[in-house]
ROSE-4610 file (N, C-alpha, C; in Angstrom, 1 decimal, always signed):
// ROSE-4610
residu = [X/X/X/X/X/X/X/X/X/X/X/X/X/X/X/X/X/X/X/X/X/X/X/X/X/X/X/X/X/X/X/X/X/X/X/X/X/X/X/X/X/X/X/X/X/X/X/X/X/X/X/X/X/X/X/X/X/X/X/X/X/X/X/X/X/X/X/X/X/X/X/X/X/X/X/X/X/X/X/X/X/X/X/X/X/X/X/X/X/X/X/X/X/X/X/X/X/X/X/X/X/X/X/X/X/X/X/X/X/X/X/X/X/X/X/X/X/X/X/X/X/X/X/X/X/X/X/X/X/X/X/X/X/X/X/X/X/X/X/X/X/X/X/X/X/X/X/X/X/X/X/X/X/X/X/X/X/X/X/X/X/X/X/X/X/X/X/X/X/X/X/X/X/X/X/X/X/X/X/X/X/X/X/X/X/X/X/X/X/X/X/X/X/X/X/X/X/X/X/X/X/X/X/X/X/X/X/X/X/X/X/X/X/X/X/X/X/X/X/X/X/X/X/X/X/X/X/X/X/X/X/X/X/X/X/X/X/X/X/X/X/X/X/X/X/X/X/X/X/X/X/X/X/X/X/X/X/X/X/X/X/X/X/X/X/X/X/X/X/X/X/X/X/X/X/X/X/X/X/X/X/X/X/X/X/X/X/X/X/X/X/X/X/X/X/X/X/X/X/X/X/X/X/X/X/X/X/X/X/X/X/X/X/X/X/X/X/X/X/X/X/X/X/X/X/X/X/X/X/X/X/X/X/X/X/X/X/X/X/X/X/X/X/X/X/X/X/X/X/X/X/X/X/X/X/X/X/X/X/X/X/X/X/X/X/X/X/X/X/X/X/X/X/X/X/X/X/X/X/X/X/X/X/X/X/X/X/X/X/X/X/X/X/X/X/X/X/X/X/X/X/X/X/X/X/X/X/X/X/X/X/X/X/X/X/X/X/X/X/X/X/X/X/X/X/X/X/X/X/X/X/X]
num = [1/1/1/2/2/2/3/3/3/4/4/4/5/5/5/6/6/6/7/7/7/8/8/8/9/9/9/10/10/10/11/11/11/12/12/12/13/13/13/14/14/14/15/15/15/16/16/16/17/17/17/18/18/18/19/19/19/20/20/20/21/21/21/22/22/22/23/23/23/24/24/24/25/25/25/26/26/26/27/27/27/28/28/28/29/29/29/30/30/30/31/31/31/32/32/32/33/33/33/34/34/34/35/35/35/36/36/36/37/37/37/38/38/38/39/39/39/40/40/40/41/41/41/42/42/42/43/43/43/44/44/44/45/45/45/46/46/46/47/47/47/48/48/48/49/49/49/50/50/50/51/51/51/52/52/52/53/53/53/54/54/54/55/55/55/56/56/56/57/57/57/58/58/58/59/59/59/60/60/60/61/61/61/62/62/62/63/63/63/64/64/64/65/65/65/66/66/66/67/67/67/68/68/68/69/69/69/70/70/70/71/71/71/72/72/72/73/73/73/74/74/74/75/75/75/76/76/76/77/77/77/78/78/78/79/79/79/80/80/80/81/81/81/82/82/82/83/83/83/84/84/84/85/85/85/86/86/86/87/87/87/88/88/88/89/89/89/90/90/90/91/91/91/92/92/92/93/93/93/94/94/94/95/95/95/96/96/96/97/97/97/98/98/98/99/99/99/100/100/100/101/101/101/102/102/102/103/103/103/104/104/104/105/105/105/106/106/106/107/107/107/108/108/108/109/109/109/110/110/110/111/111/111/112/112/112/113/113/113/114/114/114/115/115/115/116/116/116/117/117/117/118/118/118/119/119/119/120/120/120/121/121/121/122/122/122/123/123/123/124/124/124/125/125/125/126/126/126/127/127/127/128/128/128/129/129/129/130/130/130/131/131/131/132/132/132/133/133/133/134/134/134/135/135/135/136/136/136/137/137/137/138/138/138/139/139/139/140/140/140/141/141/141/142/142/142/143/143/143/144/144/144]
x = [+31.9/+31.7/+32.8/+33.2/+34.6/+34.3/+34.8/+34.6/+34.8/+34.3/+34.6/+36.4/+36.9/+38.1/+37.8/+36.4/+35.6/+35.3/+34.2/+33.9/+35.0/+35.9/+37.5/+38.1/+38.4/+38.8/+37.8/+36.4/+35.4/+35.1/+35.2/+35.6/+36.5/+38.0/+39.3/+39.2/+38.8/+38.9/+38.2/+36.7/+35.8/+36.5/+37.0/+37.4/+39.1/+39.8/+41.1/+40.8/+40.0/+39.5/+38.7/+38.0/+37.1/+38.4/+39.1/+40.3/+41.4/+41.6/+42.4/+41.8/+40.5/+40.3/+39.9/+39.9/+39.4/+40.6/+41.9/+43.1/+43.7/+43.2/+43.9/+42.8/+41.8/+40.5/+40.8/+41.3/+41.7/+43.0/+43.9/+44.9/+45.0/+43.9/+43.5/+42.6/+41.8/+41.2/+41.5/+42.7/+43.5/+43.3/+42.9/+42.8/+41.6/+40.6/+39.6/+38.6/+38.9/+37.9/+37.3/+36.0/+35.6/+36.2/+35.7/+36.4/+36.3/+34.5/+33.8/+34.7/+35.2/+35.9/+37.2/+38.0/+39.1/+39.7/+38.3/+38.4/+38.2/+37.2/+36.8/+37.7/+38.6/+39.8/+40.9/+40.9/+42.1/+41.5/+40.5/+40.4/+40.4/+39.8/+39.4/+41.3/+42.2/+43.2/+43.9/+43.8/+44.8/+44.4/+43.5/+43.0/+42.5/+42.0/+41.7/+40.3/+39.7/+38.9/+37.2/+36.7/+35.1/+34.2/+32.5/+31.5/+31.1/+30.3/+30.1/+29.3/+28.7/+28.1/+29.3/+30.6/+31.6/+32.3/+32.2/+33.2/+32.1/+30.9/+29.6/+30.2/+30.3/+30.3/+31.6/+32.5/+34.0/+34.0/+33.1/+33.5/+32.2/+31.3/+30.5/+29.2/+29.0/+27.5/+26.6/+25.4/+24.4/+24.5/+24.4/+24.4/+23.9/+22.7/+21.9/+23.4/+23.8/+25.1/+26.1/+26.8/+28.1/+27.6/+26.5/+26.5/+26.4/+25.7/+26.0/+27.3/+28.3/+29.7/+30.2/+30.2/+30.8/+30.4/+29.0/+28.8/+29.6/+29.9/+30.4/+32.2/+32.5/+34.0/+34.2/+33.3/+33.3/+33.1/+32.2/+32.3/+33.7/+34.1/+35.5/+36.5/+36.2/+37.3/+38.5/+37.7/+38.8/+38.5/+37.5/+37.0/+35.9/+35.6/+35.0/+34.7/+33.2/+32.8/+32.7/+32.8/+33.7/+32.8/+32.1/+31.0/+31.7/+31.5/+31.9/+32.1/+33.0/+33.6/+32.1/+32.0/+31.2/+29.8/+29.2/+27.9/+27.5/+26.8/+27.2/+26.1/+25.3/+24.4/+25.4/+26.2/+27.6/+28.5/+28.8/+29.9/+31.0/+32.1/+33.2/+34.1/+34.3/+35.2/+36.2/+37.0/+38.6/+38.7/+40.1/+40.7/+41.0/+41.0/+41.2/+43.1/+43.5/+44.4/+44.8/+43.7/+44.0/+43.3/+42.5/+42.6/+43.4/+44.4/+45.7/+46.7/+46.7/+47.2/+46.8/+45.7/+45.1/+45.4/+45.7/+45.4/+47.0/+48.1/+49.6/+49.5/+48.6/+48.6/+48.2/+47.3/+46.6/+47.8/+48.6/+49.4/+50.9/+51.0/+51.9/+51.4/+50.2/+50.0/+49.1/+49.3/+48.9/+49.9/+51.3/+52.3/+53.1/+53.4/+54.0/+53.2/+52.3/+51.1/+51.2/+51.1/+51.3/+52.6/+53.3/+54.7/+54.9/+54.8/+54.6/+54.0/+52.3/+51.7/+52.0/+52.6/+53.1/+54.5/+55.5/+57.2/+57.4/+56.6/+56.9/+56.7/+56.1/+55.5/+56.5/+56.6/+57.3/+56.8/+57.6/+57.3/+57.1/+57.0/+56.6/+55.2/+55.1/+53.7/+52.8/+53.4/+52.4/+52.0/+53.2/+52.3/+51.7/+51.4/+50.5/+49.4/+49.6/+48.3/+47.2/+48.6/+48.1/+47.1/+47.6/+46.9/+46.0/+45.9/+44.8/+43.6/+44.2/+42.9/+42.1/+43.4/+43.0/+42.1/+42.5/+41.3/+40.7/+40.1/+39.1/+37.8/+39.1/+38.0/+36.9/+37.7/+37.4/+36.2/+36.8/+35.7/+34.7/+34.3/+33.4/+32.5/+33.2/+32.3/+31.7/+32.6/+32.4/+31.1/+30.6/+29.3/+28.1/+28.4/+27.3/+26.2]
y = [+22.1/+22.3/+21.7/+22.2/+21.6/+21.1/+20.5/+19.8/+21.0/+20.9/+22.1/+20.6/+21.3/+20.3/+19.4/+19.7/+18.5/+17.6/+17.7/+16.9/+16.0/+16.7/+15.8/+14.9/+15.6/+14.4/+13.4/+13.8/+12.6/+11.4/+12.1/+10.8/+10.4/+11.0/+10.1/+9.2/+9.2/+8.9/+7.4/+7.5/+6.5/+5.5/+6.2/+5.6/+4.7/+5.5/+4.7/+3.2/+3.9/+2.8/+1.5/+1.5/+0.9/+0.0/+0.6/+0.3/-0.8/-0.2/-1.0/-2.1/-2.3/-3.3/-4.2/-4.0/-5.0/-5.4/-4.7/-5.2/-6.0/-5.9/-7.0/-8.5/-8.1/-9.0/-10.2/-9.4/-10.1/-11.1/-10.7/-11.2/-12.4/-12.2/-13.1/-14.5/-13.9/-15.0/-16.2/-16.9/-18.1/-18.5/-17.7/-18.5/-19.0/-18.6/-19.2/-18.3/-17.0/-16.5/-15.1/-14.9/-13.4/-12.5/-11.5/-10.1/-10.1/-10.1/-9.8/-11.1/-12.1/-13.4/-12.7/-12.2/-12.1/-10.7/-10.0/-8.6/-8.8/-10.0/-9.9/-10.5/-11.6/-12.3/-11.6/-10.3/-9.6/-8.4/-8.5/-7.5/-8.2/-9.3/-9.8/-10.4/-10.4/-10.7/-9.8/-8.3/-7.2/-6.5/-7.4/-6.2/-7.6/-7.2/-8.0/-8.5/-9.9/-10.3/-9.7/-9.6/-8.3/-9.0/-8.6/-9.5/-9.3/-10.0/-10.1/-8.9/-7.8/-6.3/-5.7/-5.9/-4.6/-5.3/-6.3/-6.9/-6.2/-6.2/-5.9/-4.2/-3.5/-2.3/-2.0/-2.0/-2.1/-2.8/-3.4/-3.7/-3.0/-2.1/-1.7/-2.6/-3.6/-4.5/-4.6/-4.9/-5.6/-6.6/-6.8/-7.6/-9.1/-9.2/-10.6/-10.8/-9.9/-10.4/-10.3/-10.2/-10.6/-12.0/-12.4/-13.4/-14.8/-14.4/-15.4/-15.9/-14.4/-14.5/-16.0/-14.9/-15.8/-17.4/-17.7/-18.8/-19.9/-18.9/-19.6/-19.4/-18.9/-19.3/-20.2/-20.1/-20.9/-22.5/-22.6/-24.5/-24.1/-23.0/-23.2/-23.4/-23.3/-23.9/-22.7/-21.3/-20.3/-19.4/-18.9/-19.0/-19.8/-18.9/-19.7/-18.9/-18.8/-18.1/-18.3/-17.4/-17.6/-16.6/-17.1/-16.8/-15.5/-14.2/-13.4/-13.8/-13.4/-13.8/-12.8/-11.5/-10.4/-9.9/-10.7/-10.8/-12.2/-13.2/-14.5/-14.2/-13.2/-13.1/-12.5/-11.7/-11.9/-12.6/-13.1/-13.8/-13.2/-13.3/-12.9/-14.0/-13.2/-14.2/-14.2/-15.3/-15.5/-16.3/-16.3/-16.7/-18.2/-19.6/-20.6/-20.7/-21.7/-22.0/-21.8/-22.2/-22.3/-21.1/-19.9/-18.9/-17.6/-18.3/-17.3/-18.1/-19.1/-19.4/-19.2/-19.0/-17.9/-16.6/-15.9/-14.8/-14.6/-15.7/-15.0/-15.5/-16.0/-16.5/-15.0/-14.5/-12.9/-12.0/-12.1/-10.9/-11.2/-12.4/-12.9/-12.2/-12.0/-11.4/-9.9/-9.6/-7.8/-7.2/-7.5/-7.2/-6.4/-7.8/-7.3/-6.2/-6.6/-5.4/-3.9/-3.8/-2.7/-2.4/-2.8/-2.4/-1.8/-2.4/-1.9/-0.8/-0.5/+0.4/+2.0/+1.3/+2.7/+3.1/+2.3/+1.9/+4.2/+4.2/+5.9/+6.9/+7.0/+7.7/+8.0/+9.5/+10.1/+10.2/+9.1/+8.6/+9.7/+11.0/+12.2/+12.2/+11.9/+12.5/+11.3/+10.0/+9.0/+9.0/+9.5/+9.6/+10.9/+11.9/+13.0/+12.3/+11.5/+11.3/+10.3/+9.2/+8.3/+9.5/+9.8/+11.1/+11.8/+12.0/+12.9/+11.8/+10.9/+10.1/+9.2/+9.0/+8.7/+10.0/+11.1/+12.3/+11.9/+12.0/+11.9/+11.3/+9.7/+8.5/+9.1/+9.1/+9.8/+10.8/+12.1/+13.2/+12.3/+11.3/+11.0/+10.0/+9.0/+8.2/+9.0/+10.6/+11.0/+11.9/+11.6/+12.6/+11.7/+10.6/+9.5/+9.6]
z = [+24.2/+25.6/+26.4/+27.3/+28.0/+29.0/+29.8/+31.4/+32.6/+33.3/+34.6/+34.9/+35.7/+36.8/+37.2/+37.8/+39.1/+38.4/+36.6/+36.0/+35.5/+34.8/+34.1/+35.3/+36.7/+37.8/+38.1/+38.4/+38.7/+37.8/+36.1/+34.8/+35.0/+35.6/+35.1/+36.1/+37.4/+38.6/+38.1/+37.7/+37.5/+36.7/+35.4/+34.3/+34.9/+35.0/+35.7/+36.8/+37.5/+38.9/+38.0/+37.3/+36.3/+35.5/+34.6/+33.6/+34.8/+35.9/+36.5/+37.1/+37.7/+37.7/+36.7/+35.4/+34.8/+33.8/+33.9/+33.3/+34.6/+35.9/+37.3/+37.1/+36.5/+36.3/+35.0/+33.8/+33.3/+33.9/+34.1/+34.5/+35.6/+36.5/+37.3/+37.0/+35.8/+34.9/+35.5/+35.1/+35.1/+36.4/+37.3/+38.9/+38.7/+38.3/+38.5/+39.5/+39.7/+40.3/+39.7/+40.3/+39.6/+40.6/+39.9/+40.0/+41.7/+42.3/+43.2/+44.4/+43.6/+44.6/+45.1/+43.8/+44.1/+45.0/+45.0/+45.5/+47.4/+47.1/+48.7/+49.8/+49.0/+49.4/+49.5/+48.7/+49.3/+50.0/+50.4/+51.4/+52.8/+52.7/+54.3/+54.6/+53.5/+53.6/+54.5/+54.1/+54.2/+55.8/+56.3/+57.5/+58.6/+59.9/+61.0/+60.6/+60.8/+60.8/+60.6/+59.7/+59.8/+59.6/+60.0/+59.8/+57.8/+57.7/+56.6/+56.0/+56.6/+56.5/+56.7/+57.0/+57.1/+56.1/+55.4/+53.7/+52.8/+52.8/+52.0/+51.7/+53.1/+52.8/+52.1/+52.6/+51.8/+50.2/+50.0/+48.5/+48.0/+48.7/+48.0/+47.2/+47.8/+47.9/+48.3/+48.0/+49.5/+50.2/+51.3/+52.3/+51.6/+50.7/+50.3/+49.1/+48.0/+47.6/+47.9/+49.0/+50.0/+50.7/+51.2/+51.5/+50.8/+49.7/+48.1/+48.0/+47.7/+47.4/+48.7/+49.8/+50.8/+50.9/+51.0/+50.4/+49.7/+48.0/+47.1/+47.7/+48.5/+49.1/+50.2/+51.1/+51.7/+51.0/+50.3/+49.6/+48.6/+48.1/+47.9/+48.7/+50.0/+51.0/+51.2/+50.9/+50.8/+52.1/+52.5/+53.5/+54.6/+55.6/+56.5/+57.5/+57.7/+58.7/+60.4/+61.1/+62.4/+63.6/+64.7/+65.3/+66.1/+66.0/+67.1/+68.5/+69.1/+70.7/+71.4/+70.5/+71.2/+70.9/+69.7/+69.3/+68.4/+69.2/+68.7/+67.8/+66.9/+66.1/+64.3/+65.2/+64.0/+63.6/+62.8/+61.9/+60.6/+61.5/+60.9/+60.1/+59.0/+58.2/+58.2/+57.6/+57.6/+56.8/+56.2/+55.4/+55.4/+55.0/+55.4/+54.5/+55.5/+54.2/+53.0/+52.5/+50.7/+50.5/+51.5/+50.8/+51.2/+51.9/+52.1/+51.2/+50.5/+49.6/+48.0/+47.9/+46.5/+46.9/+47.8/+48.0/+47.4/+47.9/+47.6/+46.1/+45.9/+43.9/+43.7/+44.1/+43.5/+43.7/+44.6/+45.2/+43.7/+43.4/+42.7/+41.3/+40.7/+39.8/+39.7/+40.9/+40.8/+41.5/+41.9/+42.2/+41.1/+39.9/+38.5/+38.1/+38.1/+37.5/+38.2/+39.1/+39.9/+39.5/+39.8/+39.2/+38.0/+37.0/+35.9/+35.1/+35.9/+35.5/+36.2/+37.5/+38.1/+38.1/+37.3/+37.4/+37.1/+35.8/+35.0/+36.3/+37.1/+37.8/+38.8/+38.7/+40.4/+41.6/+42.6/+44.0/+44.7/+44.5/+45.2/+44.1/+43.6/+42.5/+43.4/+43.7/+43.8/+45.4/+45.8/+47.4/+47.2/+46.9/+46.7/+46.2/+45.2/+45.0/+45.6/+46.5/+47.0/+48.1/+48.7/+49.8/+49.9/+48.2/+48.0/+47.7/+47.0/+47.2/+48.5/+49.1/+50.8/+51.5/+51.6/+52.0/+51.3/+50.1/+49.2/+50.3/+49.8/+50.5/+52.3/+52.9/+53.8/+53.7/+52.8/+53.0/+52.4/+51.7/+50.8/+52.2/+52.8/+53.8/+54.7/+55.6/+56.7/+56.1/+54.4/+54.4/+54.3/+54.2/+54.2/+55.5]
């Protein structure tokens, strides 16, 4: 029995996204943080300040475990939660010091990596694809 298109893209898609994070997972090992640490650090890194329900949604969690995580960074001293200017019932996180200083530890080893795994690939193939998976993303939230 063969795969329809949609099925062979939706396995490679899963399987690739799966495979890449857990060859950046290994590699990160040596810092000292999990997957779920090192993922949330580089997101609250790459973008403006968010409450702890817009990091939950973005990394794809529940709310009771994004607040665990953040917990366990904050007594890491990597973040630190920070009272909204515009709903003092929300708390937005940020980065402390030492976790914009782990974060350029993470950036120092999924830099090479990225490099590497994508060096073969034609810069016209990668922004098409970068693209098409950016619509993706999109068509996929705007049906939620």
């Amino acid at each position: 029995m063969s795969l329809s298109i949609e099925e062979r893209f939706s396995h490679a898609l899963h399987n690739t996204a799966r495979a890449w994070r857990l060859a950046l997972d290994r590699r990160m090992k040596d810092l000292g943080l999990s997957q779920a640490s090192w993922m949330a650090i580089a997101t609250v890194a790459k973008g403006a300040p968010m409450s702890q329900t817009e990091l939950a949604a973005k990394l794809g969690v529940e709310d009771p475990t994004m607040v665990a995580m953040i917990d366990r960074l904050v007594k890491g001293d990597y973040m630190l939660r920070i009272p909204s200017e515009t709903d003092r019932r929300v708390k937005l996180v940020h980065l402390t010091d030492q976790g914009r200083a782990i974060y350029a530890q993470l950036r120092a080893v999924a830099d090479p990596f990225r490099h590497e795994v994508l060096k073969g690939i034609d810069r016209e193939q990668l922004k098409a694809m970068a693209g098409l998976l950016e619509a993706l993303q999109t068509t996929i939230e705007n049906h939620e």
